[in-house]
MIGUSE-815319 format. One line per field, with one value per residue: residue number from 0; x, y, z of N, C-alpha, C in turn. Coordinates in nm, 2 decimals, padded with zeros to 4 digits, m for minus. Example, Ala and Ser with C-alpha at 12.3 -4.5 7.8 and 13.67 -1.06 7.14 Angstrom:
resi	0	1 $
n.u	01.32	01.28 $
n.v	m00.57	m00.22 $
n.w	00.78	00.71 $
ca.u	01.23	01.37 $
ca.v	m00.45	m00.11 $
ca.w	00.78	00.71 $
c.u	01.32	01.29 $
c.v	m00.33	00.00 $
c.w	00.78	00.79 $
END
This chain:
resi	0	1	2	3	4	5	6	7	8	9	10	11	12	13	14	15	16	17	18	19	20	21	22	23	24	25	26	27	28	29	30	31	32	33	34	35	36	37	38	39	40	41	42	43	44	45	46	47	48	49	50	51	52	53	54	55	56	57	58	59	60	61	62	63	64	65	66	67	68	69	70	71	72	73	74	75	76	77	78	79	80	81	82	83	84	85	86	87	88	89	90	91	92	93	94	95	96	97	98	99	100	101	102	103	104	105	106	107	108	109	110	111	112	113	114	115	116	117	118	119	120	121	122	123	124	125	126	127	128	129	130	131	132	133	134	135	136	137	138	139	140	141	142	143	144	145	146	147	148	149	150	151 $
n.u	00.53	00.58	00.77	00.98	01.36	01.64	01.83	02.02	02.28	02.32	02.09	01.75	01.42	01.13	00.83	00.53	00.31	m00.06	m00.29	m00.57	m00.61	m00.54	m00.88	m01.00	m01.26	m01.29	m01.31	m01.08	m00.79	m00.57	m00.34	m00.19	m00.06	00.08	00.27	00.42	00.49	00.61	00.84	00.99	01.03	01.17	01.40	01.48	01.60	01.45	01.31	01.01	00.72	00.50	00.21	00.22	00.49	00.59	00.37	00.35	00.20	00.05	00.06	m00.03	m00.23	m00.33	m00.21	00.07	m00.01	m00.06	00.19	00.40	00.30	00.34	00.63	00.70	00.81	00.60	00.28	00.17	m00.15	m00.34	m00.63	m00.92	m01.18	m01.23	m01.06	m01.15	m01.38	m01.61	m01.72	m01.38	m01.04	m00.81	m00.94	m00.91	m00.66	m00.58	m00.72	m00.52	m00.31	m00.33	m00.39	m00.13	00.10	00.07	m00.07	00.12	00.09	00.01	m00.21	m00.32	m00.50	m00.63	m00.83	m01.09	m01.36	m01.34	m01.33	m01.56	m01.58	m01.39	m01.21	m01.31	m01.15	m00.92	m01.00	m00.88	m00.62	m00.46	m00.46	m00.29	m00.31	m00.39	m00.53	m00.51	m00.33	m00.39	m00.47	m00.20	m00.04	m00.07	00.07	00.40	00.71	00.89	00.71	00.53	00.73	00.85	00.58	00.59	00.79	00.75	00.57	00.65 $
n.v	00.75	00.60	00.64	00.85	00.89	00.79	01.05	01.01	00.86	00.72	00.64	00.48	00.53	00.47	00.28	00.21	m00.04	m00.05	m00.23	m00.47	m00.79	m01.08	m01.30	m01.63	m01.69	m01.41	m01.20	m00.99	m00.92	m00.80	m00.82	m00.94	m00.76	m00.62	m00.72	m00.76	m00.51	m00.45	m00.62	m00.49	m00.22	m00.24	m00.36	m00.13	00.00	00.06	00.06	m00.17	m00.18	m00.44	m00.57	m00.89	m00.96	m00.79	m00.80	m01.03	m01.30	m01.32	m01.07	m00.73	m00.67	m00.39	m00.25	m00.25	m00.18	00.09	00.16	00.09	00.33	00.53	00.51	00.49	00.66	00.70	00.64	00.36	00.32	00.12	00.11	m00.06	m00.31	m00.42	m00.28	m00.02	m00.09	m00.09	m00.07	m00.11	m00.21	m00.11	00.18	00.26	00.31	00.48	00.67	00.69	00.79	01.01	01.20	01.15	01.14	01.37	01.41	01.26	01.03	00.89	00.75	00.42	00.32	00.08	m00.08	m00.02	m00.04	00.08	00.35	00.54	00.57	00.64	00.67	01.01	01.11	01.10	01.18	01.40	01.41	01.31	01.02	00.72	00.56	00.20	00.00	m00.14	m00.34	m00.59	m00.69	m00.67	m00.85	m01.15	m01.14	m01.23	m01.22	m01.00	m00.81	m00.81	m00.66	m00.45	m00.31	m00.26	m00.12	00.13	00.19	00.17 $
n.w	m01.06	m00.72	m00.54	m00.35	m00.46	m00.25	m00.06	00.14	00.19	00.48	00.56	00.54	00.36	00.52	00.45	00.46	00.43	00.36	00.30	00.16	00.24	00.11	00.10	00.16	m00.10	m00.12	m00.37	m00.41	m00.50	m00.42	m00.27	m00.40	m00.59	m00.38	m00.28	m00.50	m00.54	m00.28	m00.28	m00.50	m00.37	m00.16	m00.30	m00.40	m00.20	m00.02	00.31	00.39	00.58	00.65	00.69	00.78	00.81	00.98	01.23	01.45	01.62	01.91	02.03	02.02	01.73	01.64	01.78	01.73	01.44	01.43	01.57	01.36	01.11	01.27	01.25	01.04	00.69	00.48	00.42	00.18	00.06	m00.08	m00.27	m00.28	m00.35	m00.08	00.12	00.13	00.22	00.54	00.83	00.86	00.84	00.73	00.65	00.92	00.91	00.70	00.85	01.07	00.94	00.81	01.06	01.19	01.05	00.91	00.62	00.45	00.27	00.00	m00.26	m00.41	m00.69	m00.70	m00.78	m01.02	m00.98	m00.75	m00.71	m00.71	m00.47	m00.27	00.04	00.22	00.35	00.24	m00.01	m00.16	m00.24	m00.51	m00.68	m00.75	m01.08	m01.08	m01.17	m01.40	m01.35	m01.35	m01.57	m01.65	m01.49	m01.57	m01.78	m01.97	m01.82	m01.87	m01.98	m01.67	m01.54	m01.65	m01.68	m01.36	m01.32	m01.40	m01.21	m00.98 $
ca.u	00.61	00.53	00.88	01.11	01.47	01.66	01.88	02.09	02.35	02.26	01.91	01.68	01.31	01.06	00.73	00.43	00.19	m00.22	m00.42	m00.68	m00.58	m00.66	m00.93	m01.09	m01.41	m01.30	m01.23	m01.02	m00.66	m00.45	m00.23	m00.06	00.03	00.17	00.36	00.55	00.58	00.71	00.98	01.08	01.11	01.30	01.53	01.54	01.69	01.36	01.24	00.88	00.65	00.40	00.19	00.25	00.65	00.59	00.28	00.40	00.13	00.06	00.10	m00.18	m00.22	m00.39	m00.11	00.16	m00.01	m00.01	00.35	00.44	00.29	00.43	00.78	00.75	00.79	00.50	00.24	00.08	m00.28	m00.39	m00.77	m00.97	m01.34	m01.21	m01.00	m01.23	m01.52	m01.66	m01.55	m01.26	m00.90	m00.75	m00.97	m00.83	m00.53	m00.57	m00.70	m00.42	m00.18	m00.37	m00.34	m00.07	00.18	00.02	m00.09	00.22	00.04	00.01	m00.31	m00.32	m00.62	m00.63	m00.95	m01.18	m01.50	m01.38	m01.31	m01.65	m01.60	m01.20	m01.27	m01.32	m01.02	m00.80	m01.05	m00.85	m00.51	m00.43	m00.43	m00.21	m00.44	m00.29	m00.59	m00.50	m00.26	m00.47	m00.42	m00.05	00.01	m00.06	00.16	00.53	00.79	00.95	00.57	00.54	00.83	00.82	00.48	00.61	00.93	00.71	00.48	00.74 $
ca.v	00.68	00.63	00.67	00.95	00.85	00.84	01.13	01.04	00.72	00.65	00.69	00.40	00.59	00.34	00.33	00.11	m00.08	m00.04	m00.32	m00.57	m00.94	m01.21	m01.39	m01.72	m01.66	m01.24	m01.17	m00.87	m00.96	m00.67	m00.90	m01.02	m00.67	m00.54	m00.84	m00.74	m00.37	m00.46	m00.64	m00.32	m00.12	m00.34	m00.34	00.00	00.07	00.13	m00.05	m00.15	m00.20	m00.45	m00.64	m01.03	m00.98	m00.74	m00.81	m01.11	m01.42	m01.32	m00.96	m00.65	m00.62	m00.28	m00.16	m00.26	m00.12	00.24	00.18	00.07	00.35	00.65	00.50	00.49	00.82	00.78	00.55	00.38	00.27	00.05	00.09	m00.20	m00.30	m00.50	m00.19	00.09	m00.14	m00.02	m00.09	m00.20	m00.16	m00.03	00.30	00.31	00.28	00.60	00.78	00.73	00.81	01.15	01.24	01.18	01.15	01.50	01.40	01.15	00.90	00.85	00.60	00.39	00.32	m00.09	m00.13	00.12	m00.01	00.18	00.47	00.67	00.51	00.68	00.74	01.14	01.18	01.11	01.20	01.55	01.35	01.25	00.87	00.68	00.46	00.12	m00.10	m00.23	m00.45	m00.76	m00.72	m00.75	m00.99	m01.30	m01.16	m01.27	m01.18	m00.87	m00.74	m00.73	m00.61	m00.38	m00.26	m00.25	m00.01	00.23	00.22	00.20 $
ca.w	m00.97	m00.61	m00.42	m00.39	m00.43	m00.09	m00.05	00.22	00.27	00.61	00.64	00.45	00.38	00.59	00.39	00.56	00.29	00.36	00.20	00.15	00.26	00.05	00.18	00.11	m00.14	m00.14	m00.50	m00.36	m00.46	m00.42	m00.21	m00.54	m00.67	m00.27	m00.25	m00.59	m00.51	m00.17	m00.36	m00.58	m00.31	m00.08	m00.45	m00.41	m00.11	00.11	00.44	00.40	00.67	00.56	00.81	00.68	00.84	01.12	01.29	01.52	01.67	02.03	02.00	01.97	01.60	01.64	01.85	01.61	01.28	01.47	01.55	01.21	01.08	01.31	01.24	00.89	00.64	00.41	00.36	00.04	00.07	m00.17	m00.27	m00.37	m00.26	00.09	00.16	00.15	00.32	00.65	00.91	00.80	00.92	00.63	00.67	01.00	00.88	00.61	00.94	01.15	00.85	00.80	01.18	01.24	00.92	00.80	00.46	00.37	00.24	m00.12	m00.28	m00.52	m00.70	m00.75	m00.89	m01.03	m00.88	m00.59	m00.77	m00.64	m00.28	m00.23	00.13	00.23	00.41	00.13	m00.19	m00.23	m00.28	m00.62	m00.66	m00.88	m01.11	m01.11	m01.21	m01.45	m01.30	m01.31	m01.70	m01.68	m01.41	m01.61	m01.90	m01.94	m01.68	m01.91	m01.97	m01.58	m01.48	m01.72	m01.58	m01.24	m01.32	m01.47	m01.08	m00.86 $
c.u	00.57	00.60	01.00	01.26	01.56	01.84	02.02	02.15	02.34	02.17	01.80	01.52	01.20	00.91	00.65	00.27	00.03	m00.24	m00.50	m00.60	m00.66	m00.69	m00.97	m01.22	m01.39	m01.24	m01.13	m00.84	m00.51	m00.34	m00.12	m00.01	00.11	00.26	00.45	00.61	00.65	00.85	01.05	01.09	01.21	01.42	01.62	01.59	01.59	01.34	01.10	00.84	00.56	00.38	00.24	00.41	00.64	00.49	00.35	00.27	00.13	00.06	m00.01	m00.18	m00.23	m00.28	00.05	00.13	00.02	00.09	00.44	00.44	00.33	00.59	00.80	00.73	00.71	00.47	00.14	m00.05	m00.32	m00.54	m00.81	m01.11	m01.31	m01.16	m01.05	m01.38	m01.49	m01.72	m01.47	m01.10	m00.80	m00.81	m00.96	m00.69	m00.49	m00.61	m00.56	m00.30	m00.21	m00.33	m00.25	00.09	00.12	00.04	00.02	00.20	00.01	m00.13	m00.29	m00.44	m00.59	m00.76	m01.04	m01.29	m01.50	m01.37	m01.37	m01.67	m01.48	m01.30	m01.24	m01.22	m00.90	m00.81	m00.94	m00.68	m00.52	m00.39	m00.33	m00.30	m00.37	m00.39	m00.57	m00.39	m00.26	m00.44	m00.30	m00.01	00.05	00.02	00.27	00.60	00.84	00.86	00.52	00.60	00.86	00.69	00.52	00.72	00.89	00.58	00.55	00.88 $
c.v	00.71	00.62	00.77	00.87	00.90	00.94	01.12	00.89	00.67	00.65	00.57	00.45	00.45	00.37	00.20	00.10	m00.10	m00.15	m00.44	m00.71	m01.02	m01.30	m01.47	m01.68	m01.49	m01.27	m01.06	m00.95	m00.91	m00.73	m00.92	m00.89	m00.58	m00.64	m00.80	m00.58	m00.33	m00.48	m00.51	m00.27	m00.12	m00.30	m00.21	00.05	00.11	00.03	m00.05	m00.20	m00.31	m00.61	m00.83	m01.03	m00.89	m00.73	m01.03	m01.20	m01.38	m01.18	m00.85	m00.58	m00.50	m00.18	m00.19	m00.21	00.03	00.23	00.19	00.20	00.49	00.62	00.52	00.69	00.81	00.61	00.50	00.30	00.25	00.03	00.01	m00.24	m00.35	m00.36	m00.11	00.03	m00.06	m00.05	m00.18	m00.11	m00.10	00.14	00.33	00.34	00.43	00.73	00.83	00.78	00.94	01.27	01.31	01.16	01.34	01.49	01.31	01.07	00.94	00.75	00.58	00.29	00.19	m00.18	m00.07	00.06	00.06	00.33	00.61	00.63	00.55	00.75	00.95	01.20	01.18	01.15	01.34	01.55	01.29	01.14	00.83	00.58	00.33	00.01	m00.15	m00.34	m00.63	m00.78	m00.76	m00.86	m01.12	m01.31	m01.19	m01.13	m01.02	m00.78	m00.69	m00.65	m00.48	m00.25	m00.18	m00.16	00.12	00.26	00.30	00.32 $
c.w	m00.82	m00.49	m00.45	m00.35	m00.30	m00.12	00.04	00.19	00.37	00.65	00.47	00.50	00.40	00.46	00.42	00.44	00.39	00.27	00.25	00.22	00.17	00.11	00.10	00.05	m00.15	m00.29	m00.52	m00.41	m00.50	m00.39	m00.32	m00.57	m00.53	m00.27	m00.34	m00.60	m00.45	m00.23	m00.45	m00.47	m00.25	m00.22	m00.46	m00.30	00.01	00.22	00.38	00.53	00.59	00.72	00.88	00.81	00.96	01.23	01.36	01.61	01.82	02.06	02.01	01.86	01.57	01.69	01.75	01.44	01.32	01.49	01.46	01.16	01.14	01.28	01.11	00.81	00.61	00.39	00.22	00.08	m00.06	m00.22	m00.32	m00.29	m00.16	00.13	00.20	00.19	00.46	00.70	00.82	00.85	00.86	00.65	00.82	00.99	00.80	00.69	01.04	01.07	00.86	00.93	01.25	01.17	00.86	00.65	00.42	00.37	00.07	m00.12	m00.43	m00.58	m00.80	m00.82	m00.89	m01.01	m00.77	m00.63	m00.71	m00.48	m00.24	m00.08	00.18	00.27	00.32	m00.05	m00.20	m00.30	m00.43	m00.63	m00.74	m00.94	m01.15	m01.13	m01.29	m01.47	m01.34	m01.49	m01.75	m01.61	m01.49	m01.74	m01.89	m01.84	m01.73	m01.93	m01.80	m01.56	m01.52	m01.67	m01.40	m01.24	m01.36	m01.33	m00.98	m00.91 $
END
């Protein structure tokens, strides 16, 4: 499982999602399984961060993911071959977590071709292995869901 239950009644644990974007022609499409984790957690009582809803049209994207990500408790970084490219904004994203979260980040390992590419700053962290996602997705609703209670 990849969220501690929140301990307090007035205090909702923020947690700021890392990942790929699906692009046009990228076969990368983490997007589908953050989109439904977000939803569990929201279920569960957490804030998420996730760029999609708080990055705002006019704005300095760069300066709003570091904000995102000092406000939040702990973030999850989602690995997948877009993510752990280079350059890439996501591995800025697992620096600035490291920094300046001291280690409260979590990964979760979205598709094992990246497996021997977990960038350095975070290989010593224990992943969660959630590849095989792409297997359940397209099964019926009680097969996901099912999947996904057993993540989150």
């Amino acid at each position: 499982m990849i969220v501690m239950p929140n301990t307090s009644q007035n205090y909702r644990q923020k947690v700021f999602l890392s990942y790929a974007h699906k692009v046009d022609g990228n076969p990368d499409h983490t997007a589908d399984l953050v989109n439904a984790i977000q939803k569990r957690l929201e279920m569960a009582g957490l804030e998420v961060w996730i760029d999609l809803q708080q990055l705002h049209p006019g704005r300095d994207w760069r300066d709003g993911i570091t904000r995102g990500i000092h406000e939040s408790d702990r973030v999850l970084s989602f690995l997948s071959p877009r993510s752990v490219r280079d350059p890439g904004v996501c591995l800025d994203e697992i620096g600035i977590a490291m920094s300046h979260k001291h280690g409260a980040i979590a990964t979760l390992l979205a598709d094992k071709d990246v497996e021997s590419k977990i960038p350095a700053s975070v290989a010593h962290i224990q992943y969660l292995d959630v590849s095989d996602w792409t297997k359940v997705i397209g099964q019926d609703e009680e097969t996901w869901s099912a999947w996904l209670d057993g993540v989150v």
